[in-house]
N, C-alpha and C positions, 0 to 999 in steps of 0.2 A: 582054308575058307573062313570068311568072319562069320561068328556067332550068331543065329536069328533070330531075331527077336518080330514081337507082334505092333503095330500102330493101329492103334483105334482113334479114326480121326472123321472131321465134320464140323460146320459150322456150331453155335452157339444155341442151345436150345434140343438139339438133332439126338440126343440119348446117347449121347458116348460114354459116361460114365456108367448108366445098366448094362449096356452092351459089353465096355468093356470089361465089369466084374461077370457076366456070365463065359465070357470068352480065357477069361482067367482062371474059372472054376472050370472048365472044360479041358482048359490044356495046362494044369498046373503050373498057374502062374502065378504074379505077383505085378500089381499095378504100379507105374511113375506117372502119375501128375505131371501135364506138359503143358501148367498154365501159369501163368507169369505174376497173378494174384492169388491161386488158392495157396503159395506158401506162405502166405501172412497170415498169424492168427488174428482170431477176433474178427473175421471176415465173412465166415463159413455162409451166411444165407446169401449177402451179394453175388459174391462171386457161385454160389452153387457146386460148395464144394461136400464132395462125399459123406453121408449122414455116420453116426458112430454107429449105428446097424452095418452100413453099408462097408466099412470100414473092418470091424467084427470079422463080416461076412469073407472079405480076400486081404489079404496083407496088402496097405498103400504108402507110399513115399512120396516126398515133394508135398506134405499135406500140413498145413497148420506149424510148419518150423521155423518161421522169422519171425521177429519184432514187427508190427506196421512200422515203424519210427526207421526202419535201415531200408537202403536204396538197392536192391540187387540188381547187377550187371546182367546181360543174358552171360557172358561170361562163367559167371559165379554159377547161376544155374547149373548151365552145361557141365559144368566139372563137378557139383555137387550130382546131380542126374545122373552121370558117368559112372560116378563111386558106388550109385545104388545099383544100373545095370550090369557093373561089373560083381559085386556081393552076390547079387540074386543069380549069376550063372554061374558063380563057384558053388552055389547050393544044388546047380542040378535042373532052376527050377525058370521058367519063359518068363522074361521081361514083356509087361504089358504094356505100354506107352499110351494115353490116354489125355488126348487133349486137340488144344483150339490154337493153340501158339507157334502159328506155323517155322516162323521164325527160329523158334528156340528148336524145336523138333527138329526140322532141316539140320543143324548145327548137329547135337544131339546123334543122330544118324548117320553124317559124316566124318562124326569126329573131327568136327574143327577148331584148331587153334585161335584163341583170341589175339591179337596185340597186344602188351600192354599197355598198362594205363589203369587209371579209374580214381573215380569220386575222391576229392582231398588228397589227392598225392600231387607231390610240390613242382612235379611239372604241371599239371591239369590248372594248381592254382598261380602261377606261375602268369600261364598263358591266359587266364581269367583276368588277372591285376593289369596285363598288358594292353586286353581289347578295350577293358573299363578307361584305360588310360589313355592311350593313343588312336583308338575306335581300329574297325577290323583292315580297313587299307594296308596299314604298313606289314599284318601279320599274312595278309592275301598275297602279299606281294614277297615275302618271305616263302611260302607254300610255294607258290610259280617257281620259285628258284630250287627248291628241292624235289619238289614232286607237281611238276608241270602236268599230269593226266587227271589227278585230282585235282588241279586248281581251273584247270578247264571245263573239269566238270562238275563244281561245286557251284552255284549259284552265290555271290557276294552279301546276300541276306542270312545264307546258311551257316551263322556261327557256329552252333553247336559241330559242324563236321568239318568245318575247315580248323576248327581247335583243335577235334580228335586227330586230324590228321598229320597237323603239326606233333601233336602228344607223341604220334607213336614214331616220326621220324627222330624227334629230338630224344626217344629214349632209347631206339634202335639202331638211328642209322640208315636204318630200313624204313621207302615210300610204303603206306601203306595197300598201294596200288601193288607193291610188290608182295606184300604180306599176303594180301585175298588173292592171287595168282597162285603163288605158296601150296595156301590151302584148297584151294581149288582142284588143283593138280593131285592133292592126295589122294589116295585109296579110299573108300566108303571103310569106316569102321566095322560097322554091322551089316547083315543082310536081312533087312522089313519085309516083313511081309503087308503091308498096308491094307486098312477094311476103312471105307468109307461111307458116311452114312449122310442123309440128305434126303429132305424130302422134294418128289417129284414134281409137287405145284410150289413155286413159292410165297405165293398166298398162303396157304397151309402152313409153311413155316411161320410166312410174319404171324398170325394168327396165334400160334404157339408161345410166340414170342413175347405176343401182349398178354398171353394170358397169364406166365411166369414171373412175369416182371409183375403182375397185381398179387400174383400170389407171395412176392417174396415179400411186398408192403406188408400182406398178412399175417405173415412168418415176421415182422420186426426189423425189416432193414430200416428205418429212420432209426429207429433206437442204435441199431449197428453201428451207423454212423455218426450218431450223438454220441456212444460209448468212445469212440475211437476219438474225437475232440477234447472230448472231458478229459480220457488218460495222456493227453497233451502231444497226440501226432501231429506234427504239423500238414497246414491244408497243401503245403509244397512239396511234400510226401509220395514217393510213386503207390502206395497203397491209396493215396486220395485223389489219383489221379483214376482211378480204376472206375469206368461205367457203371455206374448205380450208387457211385461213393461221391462223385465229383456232383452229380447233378442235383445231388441231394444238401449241398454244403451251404445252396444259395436260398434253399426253403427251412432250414434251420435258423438260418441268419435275420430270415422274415421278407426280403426283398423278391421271392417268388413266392406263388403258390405250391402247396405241396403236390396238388393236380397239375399242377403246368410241369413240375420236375419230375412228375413220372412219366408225362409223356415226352418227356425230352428223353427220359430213360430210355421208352418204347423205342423210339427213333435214334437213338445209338446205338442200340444193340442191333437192331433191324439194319444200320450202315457196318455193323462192322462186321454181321454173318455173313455180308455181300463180299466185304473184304477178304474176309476168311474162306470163303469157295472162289475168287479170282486167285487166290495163293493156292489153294488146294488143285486146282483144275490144269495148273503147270506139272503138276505131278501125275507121267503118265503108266505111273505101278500103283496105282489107288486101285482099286475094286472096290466098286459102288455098289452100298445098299440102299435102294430108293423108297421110303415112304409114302404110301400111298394119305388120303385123308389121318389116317390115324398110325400110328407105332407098334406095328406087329412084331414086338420081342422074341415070340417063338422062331416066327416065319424066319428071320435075319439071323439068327442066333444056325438054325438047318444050311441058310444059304449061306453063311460067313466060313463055318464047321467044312462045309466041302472046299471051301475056297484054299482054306488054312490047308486042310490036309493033302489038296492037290499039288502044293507049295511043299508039299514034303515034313510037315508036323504033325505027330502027331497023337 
C-alpha cells in the first residue's frame, strides 16, 4: 500500500497554512509547501508565506530555498517536494502538504514523471533560434509529422507548447502525448488524505481577500518588491511574475498609481481563488471544510481530526 500522507488544500486567503500547522501538531507531522512562489526568498510577505513563529512552531520545507533570480520547473519542484516526503516518512513522521498550487500538488501525489527538458538546455535553445528565425510554421509542421495529436491540438499561437513538444520528442523519441499517457497510466504514489477548506459565501471570501492584500501594503510589500529589483532580479523572473510582485512593478516605475496596483492586486487574486476552486472541485477525495462569515480554527481543526482519523490515522 502507498504511504499516507495529509493535503491541506483551498483557495488563496481560506487559512491553509494555520490549519495546516494545527493538523500537523495533532498528527505529528511535518509541513511541505505546495506553492510555486513561497520557495523564493525575499518574498515571504507577498506570497504569505509562514511567519518564523509559525515555522518554529512545526518543522516546514519548500519554504524560502531559491534565489528569486532562478526559474523553477514544476518539475524541479516535484522532485525536490518528493526528497522531502520521502525524509519525513523514514523519520516515522505524516507528510503535511499545504498549499494552493493545484498543479504542482496533483503531480506530487501521483508521482509523476516529467519529460525532459528545461530552461537553457541546447535543445530548448535550439528550438528558440529556429522560431526567431524561420517563425513557428515550418516547426508546426515538423510537430504534425512526429506527433500529430499534439499538433492538432495545439493552437498555432501556442509557441511556448508546441516548442515543448517538439523538446521532448527530439530528446526522447517519445510524442509527448505518449509521455502523459505513460504517466497517467501509473499507480498513485501516495495515498491523501485530502482537507479542503473554503468559504461558504464567496463574498466572504473576496472580502478576506481585500482585506490581506491592504494588510500585506502594511506589512511592506512595495519595499519587498523594490528590494528584489535593487538586488538585480530581473522583472522576466518567474518570482516577478507572482500576483502582488508583478502588479507592483508598474507603480514603482511611476506609470500607475500605487492605488490602482493594489486593486489590480485585489482583482488577481479574487481571479485566481476562482481558478483554484474550479481545479480543486475535479477533485472528488476533498472533504470540505466550509466557513461560515468568519474562520473558526477550533470548529475545523474537531471536524477535520474526525475526518483524518476515519481515514484510518491516527
Amino acid at each position: 500500500m502507498p504511504p499516507k500522507i495529509l493535503c491541506v488544500v483551498g483557495p488563496t486567503a481560506c487559512g491553509k497554512t494555520k490549519m495546516g500547522i494545527l493538523l500537523a501538531q495533532r498528527f505529528s507531522g511535518e509541513i511541505i509547501s505546495v506553492d510555486s512562489m513561497q520557495i523564493y526568498r525575499g518574498m515571504e510577505t507577498g506570497t504569505a508565506a509562514p511567519t518564523g513563529a509559525e515555522r518554529a512552531a512545526v518543522p516546514h520545507h519548500m519554504v524560502a530555498i531559491a534565489d528569486p533570480g532562478d526559474n523553477w520547473s514544476v518539475a524541479k519542484f516535484v522532485e525536490t517536494a518528493g526528497s522531502c516526503i520521502q525524509d519525513i516518512l523514514r523519520r516515522n513522521k505524516l507528510p503535511v502538504l499545504v498549499g494552493g498550487t493545484g498543479l504542482y500538488l496533483d503531480a506530487i501525489v501521483s508521482g509523476r514523471h516529467f519529460a525532459p527538458g528545461s530552461a537553457g538546455s541546447a535543445v530548448r535553445e535550439a528550438l528558440q533560434a529556429e522560431l526567431d528565425t524561420v517563425g513557428i510554421e515550418p516547426l508546426l509542421a515538423e510537430l504534425r509529422q512526429a506527433d500529430p495529436v499534439s499538433a492538432e491540438r495545439l493552437h498555432p499561437a501556442d509557441t511556448k507548447r508546441i516548442l515543448r513538444a517538439l523538446e521532448v520528442f527530439r530528446e526522447t523519441g517519445k510524442t509527448i502525448s505518449q509521455h502523459n499517457q505513460e504517466t497517467r497510466d501509473l499507480p498513485k504514489k501516495y495515498d491523501p488524505i485530502y482537507i479542503g477548506l473554503a468559504f461558504r459565501n464567496r463574498e466572504d471570501m473576496k472580502n478576506l481577500i481585500g482585506r490581506r492584500v491592504d494588510k500585506m501594503m502594511e506589512n511592506g510589500l512595495l519595499d519587498e518588491v523594490r528590494a528584489l529589483l535593487d538586488a538585480g532580479i530581473p522583472r522576466s523572473s518567474t518570482a516577478l511574475q507572482a500576483i502582488g510582485y508583478k502588479e507592483l512593478l508598474p507603480a514603482l516605475e511611476g506609470t500607475v498609481s500605487v492605488e490602482d496596483a493594489v486593486e489590480e492586486i485585489k482583482l488577481r487574486s479574487r481571479q485566481y481563488a476562482k481558478r483554484q476552486l474550479t481545479w480543486l472541485r475535479k477533485n472528488q477525495d476533498i472533504h470540505w471544510v466550509y466557513w461560515e462569515k468568519e474562520r473558526n480554527f477550533a470548529d475545523a481543526l474537531q471536524i477535520a481530526t474526525e475526518i483524518i482519523m476515519g481515514e484510518g490515522l491516527q
